[in-house]
Each structure stands twice: as C-alpha cells, then as structure tokens.
C-alpha positions as CSV (number, residue, x, y, z in Angstrom):
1,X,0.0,0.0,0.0
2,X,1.6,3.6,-0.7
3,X,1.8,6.0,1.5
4,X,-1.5,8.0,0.2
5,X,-3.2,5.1,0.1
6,X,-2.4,4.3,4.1
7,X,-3.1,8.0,5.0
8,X,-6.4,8.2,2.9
9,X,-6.9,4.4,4.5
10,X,-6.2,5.9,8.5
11,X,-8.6,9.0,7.7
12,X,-11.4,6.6,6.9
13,X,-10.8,4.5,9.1
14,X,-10.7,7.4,11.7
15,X,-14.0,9.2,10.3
16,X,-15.9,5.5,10.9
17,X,-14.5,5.5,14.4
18,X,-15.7,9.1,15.0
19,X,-19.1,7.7,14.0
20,X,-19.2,4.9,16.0
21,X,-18.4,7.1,19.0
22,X,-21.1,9.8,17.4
23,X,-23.8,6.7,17.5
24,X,-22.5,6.0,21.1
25,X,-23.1,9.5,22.0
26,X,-26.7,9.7,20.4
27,X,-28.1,6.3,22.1
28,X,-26.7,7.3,25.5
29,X,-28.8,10.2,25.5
30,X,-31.3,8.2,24.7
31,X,-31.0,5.7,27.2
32,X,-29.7,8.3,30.1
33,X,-32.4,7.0,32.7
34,X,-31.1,3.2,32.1
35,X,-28.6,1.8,33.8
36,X,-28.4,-1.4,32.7
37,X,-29.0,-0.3,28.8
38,X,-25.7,2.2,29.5
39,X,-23.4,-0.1,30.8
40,X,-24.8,-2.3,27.8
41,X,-24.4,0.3,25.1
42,X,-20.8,1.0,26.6
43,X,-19.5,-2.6,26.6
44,X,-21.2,-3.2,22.7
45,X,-19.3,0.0,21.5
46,X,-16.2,-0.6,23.2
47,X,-16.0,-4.1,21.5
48,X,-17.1,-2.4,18.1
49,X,-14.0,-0.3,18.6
50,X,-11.5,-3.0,19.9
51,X,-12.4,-5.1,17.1
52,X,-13.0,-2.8,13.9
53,X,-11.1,-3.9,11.1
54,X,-10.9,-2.6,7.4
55,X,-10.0,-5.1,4.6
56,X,-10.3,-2.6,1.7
57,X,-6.7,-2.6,0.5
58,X,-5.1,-5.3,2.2
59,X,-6.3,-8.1,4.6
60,X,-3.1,-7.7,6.9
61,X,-3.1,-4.1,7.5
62,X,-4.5,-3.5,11.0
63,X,-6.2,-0.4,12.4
64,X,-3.7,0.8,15.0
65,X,-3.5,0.7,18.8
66,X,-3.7,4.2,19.3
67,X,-6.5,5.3,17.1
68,X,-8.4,2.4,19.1
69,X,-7.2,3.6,22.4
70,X,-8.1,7.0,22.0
71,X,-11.7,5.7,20.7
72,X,-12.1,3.7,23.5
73,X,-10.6,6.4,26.0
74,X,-13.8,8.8,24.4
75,X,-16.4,6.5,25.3
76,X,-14.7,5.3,28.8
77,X,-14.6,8.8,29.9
78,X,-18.3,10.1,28.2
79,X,-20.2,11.3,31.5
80,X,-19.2,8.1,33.2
C-alpha cells in the first residue's frame, strides 16, 4: 500500500471510528435514565471499537493501537 493510500486508508478508518463514537453518544442520551441499557451500550461500543477492522486494500493491515485507544478512552470517559 503507498503512503496515500495508508493516509487516505487511516482518515477513513478514523472518520468510521468518530461515527461509532457519534452513535455511542446519540443512544446514551437516549438511554440516560437506564442503567443497565448504558453499561450495555458501553461494553457493545467498546467491543465495536477493539475489534474494527478494514480489509479494503489489504487483509493484513490492521487499524492501529492508538486510534483504538483513544476511541475507547472517548467512550470510557463520556459522562461516566
């Protein structure tokens, strides 16, 4: 994969992240009065995050540990 092809790769990768935690964001306003459906709605998007996974350009190349982290970070720390 070239270099443009990674970057343009990382920024998609990153703008489907940022909507996953967008989604995240939406639902737990929706849900603010439920306990049980937050902590649910937390683990789910946590797990969508830890195991999100482009195959567009190549099978092997991985999303990396630090876009994840600070993903995961977003929703660990959202009014919690």
């Amino acid at each position: 994969m070239s270099q443009g092809n990674k970057q343009s790769y990382l920024e998609e990768v990153e703008r489907n992240l940022e909507e996953v935690f967008s989604n995240f964001k939406y639902l737990y306003h929706q849900n603010m009065t439920d306990e049980g459906a937050l902590n649910q709605l937390r683990q789910r998007t946590l797990h969508q995050i830890w195991h999100y996974r482009e195959t567009d350009y190549n099978s092997s190349f991985y999303v990396p540990y630090e876009l994840k982290k600070r993903y995961s970070d977003k929703v660990k720390n959202y009014l919690f």
